[in-house]
Structure formats: structure tokens, C-alpha cells
C-alpha beads as a LAMMPS data file, in Angstrom:
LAMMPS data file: protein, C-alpha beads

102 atoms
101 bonds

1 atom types
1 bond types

-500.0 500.0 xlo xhi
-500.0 500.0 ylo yhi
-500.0 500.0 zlo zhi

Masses

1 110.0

Atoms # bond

1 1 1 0.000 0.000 0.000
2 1 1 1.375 3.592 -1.216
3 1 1 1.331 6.598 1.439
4 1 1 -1.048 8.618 -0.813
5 1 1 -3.458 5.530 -0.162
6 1 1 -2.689 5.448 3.445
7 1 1 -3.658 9.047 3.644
8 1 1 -6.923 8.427 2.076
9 1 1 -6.168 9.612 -1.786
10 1 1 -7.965 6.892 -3.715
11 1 1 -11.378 7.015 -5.379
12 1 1 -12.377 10.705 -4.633
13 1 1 -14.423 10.667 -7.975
14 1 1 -16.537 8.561 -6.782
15 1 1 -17.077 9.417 -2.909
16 1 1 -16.915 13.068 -3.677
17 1 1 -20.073 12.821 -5.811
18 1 1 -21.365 10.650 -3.281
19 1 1 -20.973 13.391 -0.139
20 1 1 -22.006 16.041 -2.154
21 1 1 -25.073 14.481 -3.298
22 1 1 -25.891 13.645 0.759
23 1 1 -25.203 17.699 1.087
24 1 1 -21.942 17.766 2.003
25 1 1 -20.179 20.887 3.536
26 1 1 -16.077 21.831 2.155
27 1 1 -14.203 22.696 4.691
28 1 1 -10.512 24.151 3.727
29 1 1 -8.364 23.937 6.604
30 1 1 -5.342 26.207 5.224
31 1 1 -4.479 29.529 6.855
32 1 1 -6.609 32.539 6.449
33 1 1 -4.083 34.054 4.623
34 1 1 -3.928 31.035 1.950
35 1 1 -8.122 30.610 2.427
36 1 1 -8.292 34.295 1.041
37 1 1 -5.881 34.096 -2.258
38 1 1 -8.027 31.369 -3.618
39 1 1 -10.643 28.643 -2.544
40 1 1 -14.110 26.710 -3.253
41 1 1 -17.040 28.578 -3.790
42 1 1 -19.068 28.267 -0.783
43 1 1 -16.352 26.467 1.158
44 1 1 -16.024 27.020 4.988
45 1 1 -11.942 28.007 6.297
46 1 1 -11.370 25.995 9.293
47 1 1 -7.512 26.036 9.572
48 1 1 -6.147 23.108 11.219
49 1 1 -4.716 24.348 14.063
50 1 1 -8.334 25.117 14.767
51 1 1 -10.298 21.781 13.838
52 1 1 -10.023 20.052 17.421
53 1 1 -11.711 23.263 18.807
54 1 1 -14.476 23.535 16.580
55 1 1 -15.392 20.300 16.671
56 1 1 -18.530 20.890 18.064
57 1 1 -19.115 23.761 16.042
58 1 1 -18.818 21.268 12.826
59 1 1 -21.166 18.264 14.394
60 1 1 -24.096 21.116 14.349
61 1 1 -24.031 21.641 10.851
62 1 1 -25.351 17.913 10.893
63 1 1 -23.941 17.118 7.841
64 1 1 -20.892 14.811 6.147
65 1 1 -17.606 16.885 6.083
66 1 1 -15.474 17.019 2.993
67 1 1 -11.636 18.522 4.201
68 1 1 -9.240 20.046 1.987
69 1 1 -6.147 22.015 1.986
70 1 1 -3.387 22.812 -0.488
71 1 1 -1.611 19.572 -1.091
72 1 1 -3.900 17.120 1.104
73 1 1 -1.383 16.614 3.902
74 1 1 -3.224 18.919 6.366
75 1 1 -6.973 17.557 5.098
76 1 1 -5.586 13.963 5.933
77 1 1 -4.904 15.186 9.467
78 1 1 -8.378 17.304 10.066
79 1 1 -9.820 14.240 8.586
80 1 1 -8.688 11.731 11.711
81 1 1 -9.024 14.570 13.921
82 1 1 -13.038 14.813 12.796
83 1 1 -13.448 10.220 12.521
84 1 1 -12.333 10.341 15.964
85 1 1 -15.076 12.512 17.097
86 1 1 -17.366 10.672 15.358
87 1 1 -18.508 13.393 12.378
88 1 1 -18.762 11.692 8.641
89 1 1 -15.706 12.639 6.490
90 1 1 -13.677 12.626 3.704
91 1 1 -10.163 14.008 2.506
92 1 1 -10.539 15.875 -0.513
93 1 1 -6.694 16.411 -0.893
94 1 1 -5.891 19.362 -1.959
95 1 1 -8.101 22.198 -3.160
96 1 1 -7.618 22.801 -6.659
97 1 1 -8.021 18.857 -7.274
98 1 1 -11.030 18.578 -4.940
99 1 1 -12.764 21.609 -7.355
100 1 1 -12.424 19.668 -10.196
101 1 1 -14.204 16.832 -9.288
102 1 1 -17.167 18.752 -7.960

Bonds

1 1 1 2
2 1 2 3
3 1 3 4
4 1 4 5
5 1 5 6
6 1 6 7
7 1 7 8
8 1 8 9
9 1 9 10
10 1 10 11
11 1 11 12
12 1 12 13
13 1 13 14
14 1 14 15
15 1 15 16
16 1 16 17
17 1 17 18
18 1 18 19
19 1 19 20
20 1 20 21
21 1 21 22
22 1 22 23
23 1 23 24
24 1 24 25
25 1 25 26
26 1 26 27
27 1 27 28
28 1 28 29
29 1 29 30
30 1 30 31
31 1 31 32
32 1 32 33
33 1 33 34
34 1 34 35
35 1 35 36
36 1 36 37
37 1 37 38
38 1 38 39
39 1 39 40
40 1 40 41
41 1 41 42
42 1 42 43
43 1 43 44
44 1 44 45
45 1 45 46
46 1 46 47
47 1 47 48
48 1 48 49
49 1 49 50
50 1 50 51
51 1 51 52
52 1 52 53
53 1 53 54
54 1 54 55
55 1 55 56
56 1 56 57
57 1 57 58
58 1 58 59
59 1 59 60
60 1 60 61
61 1 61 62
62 1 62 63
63 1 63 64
64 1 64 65
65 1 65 66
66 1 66 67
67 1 67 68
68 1 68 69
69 1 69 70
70 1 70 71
71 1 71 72
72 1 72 73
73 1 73 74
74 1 74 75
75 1 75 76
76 1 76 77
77 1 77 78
78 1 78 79
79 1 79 80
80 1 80 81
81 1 81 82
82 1 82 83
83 1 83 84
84 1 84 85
85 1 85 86
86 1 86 87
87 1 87 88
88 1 88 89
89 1 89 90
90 1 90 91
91 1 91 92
92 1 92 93
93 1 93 94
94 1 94 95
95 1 95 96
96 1 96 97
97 1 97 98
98 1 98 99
99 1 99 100
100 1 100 101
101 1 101 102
């Protein structure tokens, strides 16, 4: 098994279409500063360094979580953080990529 597969990188096609069409919510967890140059329409910015603190604040929007950052390294770690506490999620990987599929 590759790292990229470890970290959840696999079949996003498919289990993107599949969140979004259960209303998913994008959360980018980059900086600010990096959420502001660029991101998803209608994404939420939940940097990382924040994601254990908000977890409640993410279980009220009742709904599966699709994380994303710039390369997928940081979306891989919101996405334990968030399976741990027991909220729905996937990694998108990194932003531009994750856009594409939507």
C-alpha cells in the first residue's frame, strides 16, 4: 500500500459525488491568509490548528464533512481529527483537485 493511499487519496471521484449528493459541507483547513488568495465557492476556512476546537461547532451543521487544503497533507490530518469525534468525512486532498471533481 502507497502513502497517498494510506492518507486516504484513492477514489475521490466517486465518494466526492457521493458526499455532495448527501449535502456535504467543504471545509478548507489552510491559513486565512492562503483561504483568502483562492478557494471553493461556498467552502467554509477551518484552519487546522483550529479543527479540534471547533469540533462541536462542525457536528451542528449535521452534515458529512469534505476537508481540503493545499496539497492534502493537512486535510488527511483534520480528517482523523473529525473520525475520531465521530462526524462523517472525507479528505478531498488538496483544493484545486477537490474543485475539479465537484
Amino acid at each position: 500500500m502507497g502513502i497517498l493511499s494510506m492518507l486516504g487519496f484513492g477514489r475521490k471521484s466517486e465518494s466526492v459525488k457521493e458526499f455532495m449528493d448527501k449535502g456535504a459541507v467543504i471545509i478548507d483547513v489552510r491559513t486565512d491568509g492562503e483561504f483568502k488568495e483562492d478557494h471553493i465557492k461556498n467552502s467554509k476556512n477551518i484552519p487546522l490548528n483550529t479543527v479540534f476546537s471547533k469540533v462541536n461547532e462542525i457536528k451542528k451543521l449535521n452534515k458529512p464533512v469534505i476537508v481540503c487544503c493545499r496539497s492534502g497533507i493537512r486535510s488527511a490530518q483534520a480528517e482523523s481529527i473529525l473520525k475520531n469525534s465521530g462526524i462523517e468525512v472525507m479528505n478531498g486532498g488538496g483544493y484545486k483537485s477537490l474543485e475539479s471533481k465537484l
